[in-house]
Structures are given as C-alpha cells and as structure tokens.
C-alpha positions as semicolon CSV with decimal commas, in nm:
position;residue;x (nm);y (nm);z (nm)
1;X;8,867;12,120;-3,376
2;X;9,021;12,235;-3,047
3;X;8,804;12,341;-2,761
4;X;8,695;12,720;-2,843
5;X;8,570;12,824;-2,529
6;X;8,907;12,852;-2,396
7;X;9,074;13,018;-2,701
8;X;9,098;13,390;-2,574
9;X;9,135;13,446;-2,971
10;X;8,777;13,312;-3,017
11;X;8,668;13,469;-2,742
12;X;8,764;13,794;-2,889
13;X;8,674;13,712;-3,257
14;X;8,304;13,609;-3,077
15;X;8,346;13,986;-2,906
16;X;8,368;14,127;-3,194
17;X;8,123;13,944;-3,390
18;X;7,855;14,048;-3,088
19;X;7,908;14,394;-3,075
20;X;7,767;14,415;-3,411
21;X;7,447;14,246;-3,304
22;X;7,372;14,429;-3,050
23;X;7,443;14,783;-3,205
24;X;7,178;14,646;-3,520
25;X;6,956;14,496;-3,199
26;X;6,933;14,855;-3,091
27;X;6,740;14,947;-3,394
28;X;6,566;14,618;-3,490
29;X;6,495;14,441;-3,129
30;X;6,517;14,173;-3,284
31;X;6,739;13,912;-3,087
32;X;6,563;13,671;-2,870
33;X;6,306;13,671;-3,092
34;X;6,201;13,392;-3,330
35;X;6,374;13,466;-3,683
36;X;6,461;13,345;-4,010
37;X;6,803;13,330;-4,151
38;X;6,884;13,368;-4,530
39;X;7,154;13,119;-4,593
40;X;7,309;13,127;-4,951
41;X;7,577;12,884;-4,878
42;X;7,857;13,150;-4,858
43;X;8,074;13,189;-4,567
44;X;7,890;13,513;-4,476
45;X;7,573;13,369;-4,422
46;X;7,694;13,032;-4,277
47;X;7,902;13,267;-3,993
48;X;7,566;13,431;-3,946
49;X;7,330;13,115;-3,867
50;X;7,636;12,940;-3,708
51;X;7,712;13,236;-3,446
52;X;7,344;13,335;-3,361
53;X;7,291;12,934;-3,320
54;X;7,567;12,985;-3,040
55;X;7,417;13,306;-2,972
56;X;7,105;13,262;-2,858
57;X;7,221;12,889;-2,663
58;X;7,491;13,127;-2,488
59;X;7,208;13,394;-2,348
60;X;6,949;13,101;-2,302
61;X;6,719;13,283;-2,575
62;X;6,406;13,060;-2,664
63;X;6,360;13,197;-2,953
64;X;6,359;12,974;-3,294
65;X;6,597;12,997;-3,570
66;X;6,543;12,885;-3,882
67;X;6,776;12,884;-4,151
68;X;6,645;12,913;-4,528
69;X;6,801;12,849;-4,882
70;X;6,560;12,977;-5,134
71;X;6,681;12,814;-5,505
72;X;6,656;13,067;-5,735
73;X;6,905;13,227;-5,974
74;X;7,050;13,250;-6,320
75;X;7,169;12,881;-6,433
76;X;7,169;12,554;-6,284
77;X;7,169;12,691;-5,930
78;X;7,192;12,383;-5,654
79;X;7,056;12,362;-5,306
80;X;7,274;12,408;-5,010
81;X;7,305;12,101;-4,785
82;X;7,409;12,218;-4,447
83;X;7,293;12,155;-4,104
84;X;6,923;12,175;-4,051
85;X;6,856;12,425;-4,391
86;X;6,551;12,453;-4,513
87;X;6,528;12,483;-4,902
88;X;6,246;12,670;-5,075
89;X;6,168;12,602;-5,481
90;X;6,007;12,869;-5,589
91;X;5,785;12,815;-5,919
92;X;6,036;12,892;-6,212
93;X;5,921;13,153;-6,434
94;X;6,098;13,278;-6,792
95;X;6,162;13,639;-6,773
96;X;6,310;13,869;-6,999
97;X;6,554;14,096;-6,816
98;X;6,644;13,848;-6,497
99;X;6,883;14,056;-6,252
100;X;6,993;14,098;-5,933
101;X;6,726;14,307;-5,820
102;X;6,453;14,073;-5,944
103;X;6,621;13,784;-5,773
104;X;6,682;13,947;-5,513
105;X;6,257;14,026;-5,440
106;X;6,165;13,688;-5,552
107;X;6,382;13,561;-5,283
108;X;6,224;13,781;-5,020
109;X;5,864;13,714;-5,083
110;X;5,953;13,322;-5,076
111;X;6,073;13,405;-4,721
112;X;5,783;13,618;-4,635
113;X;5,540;13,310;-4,688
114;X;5,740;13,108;-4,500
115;X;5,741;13,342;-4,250
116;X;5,368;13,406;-4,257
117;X;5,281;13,058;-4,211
118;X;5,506;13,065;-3,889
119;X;5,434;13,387;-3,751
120;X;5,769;13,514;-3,819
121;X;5,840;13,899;-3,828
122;X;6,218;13,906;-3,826
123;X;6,454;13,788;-4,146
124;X;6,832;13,829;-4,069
125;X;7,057;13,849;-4,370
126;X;7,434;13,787;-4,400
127;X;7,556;14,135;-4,561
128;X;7,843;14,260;-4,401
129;X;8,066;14,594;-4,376
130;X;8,215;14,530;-4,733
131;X;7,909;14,449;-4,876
132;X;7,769;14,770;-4,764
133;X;8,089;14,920;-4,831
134;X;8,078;14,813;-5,221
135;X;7,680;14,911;-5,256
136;X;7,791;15,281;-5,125
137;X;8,032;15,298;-5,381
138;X;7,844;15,163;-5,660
139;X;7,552;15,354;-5,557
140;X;7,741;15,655;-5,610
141;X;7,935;15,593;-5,932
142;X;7,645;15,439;-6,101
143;X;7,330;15,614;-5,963
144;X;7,474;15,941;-5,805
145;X;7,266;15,877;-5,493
146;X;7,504;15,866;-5,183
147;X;7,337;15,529;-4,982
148;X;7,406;15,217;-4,878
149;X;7,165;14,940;-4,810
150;X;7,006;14,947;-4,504
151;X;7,045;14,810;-4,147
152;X;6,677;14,725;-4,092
153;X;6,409;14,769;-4,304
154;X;6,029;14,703;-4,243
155;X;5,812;14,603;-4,498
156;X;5,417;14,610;-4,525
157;X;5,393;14,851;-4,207
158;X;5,614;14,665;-3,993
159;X;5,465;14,310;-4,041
160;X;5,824;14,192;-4,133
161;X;6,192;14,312;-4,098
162;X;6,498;14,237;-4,248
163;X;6,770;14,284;-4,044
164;X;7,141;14,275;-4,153
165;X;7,328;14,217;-3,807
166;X;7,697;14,177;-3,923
167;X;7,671;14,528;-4,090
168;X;7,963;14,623;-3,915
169;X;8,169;14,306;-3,961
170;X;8,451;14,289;-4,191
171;X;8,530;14,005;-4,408
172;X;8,897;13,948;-4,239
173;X;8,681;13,861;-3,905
174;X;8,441;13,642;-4,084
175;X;8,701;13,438;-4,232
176;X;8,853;13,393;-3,891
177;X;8,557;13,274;-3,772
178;X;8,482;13,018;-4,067
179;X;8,812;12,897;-4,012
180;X;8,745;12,835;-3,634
181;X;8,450;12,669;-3,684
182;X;8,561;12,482;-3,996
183;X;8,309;12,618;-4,212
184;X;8,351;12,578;-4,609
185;X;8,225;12,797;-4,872
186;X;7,905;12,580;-5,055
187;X;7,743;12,840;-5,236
188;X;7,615;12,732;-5,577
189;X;7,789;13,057;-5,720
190;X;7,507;13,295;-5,946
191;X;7,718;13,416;-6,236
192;X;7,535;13,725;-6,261
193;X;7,538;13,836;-5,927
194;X;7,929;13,768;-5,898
195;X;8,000;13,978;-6,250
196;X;7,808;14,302;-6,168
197;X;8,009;14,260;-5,770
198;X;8,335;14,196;-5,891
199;X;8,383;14,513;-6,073
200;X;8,346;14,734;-5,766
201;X;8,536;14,465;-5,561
202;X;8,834;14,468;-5,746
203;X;8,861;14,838;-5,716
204;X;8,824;14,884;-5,371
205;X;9,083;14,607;-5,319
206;X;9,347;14,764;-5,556
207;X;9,276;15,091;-5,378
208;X;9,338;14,942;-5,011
209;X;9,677;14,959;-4,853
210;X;9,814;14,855;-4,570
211;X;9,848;15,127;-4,439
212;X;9,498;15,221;-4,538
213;X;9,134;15,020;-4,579
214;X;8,948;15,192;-4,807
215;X;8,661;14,929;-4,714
216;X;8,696;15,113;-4,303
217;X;8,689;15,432;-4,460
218;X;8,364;15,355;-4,640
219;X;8,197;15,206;-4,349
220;X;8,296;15,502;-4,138
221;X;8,163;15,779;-4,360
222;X;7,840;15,564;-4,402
223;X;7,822;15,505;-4,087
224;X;7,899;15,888;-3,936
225;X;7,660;16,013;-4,214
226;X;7,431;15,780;-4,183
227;X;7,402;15,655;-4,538
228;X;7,193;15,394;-4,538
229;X;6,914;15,299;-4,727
230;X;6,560;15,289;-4,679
C-alpha cells in the first residue's frame, strides 16, 4: 500500500470524509469521546471504524473505540473477523414475523449492555448519504411520511446516542477510501435486509444520470428541509 500521507488524493478523500464528522459532531458532541462502533462487515462500516481509528490518533483524542459485530439475522449469519472486533451472541429466539425492524432493535439493545457495562453513551453507525437517501424515498412511497432516519438520536433521556457521522458521505467516496486502505467487503450478507433495500436501490440507480444524482438531490432536499427522523 503506498504511503497515504503524501497522496494529496487521500488527503482530500480524508477532507471530505471529516467534514461530515464534524457537521454530525455539531449536533451529537460526540468525537473525542469514548464510543462504540457498529461494524456489520460491510465497507460502510469498516470505512467508519477504520477512519475514526485514524481520526482520533490524528487529533491525539483519548477517547476509546470499540468496534462491535452483534450476530444476529435471518439464516446462518457468521461473525466478522476483522481487526480488534468484538462479537456479541445474542440469545436466539424463534419469532414469528422476524424483520428488519426487529433486527434492527435487538441489535441496539445488545449494544446498549455493552455499553452500560462500560459507561458508554455514544454508538456511531455506518449509514451514509444513500442510505438516508433510499429510507426518504421509501418512507415516502410506502408510508407517506416525508423522513429520513436520523442524524442523532437519544434514547432513554439521553443516557445513549446513536450517531450516524458519514450521513453526508456518498458511496463513490467510501469506495475510494476502501480501496485506499485495502479494505474488503466481509459482511455475512442478511437476505432479508438486502431484498426489501434492493428494490428502492435499483430505482434510484436507473433514475441517476450523469448528468444528474438523484441520490444528491435526495440528500439535499432532506437536508434543506430537514427531514430527518426522530
């Protein structure tokens, strides 16, 4: 890998990738801090715990990071192996009607009790500008409310947050930045989750032009309007 503190590209790309922190930091305060990073294998999350790794060495932050994998899912869903993760098993449970949504709690409270036994408040997660992007759109189509997910979000009055710093980072700049720090995809892909995504996905993308991102276009009028969730 060459030497990326002299690539001005990099340096850019790392620019880029900051600005987004620090325009979520204005609403969270969260960086410096000690937080918890939800890492589902995927290059978004990876680029997350990778760059605030770099981060928070760069601005001499003492602040701990710790990166989680909770295994939970529809099929035979794997752990990640990568760096210093830690995994969480949660009990396994039958239910009836497992979706995204349920998944998607029973992850967070696994995170809240780790973070409870380390006096955690802050858990980062790797959304970015498409995903919020795709969740306005199917939001709207599906549920005729016009929102998004939200930046930050505080749960039991403020004893935790999840954050989503690369809210404004697009998935062109995230690959750019796998690629320069040789990261790989490893997600143990969730069936479920990928069908219900793919739909809006694959709309948005056939809509984009060159000339034209429909996925900017989103962000903006989220963004300007603020459409986010609560």
């Amino acid at each position: 890998m060459k030497n990326l503190k002299k690539d001005r590209n990099y340096k850019k790309l790392f620019q880029k990738l900051t600005a987004s922190v620090l325009e979520v930091d204005k609403v969270c305060n969260f960086l410096g801090k000690d937080i918890v990073v939800g890492v589902s294998g995927g290059l978004d999350s990876l680029s997350l715990y990778t760059f605030l790794k770099e981060y928070y060495k760069v601005r001499g932050f003492q602040g701990r990071i710790f990166g989680l994998n909770v295994v939970l899912g529809k099929g035979n869903i794997k752990p990640v192996k990568f760096e210093d993760i830690i995994t969480l098993y949660p009990e396994k449970k039958e239910y009836e009607n497992f979706n995204c949504s349920l998944c998607s709690r029973l992850r967070k409270v696994e995170i809240f009790r780790f973070c409870e036994e380390k006096g955690i408040k802050f858990i980062v997660l790797g959304h970015i500008a498409n995903d919020f992007a795709e969740n306005f759109l199917w939001n709207a189509m599906y549920h005729k409310r016009l929102e998004s997910m939200p930046v930050c979000r505080n749960y039991f009055n403020g004893k935790f947050f999840v954050i989503r710093p690369f809210a404004y980072v697009f998935k062109t700049d995230i690959l750019k930045f796998a690629r320069a720090k040789g990261l790989e995809d490893i997600e143990n892909k969730c069936e479920l989750k990928n069908k219900v995504r793919q739909d809006v996905r694959d709309f948005l993308e056939k809509m984009s032009t060159e000339e034209v991102s429909v996925y900017k276009n989103l962000m903006e009028i989220i963004k300007t309007n603020n459409f986010y969730g609560e």
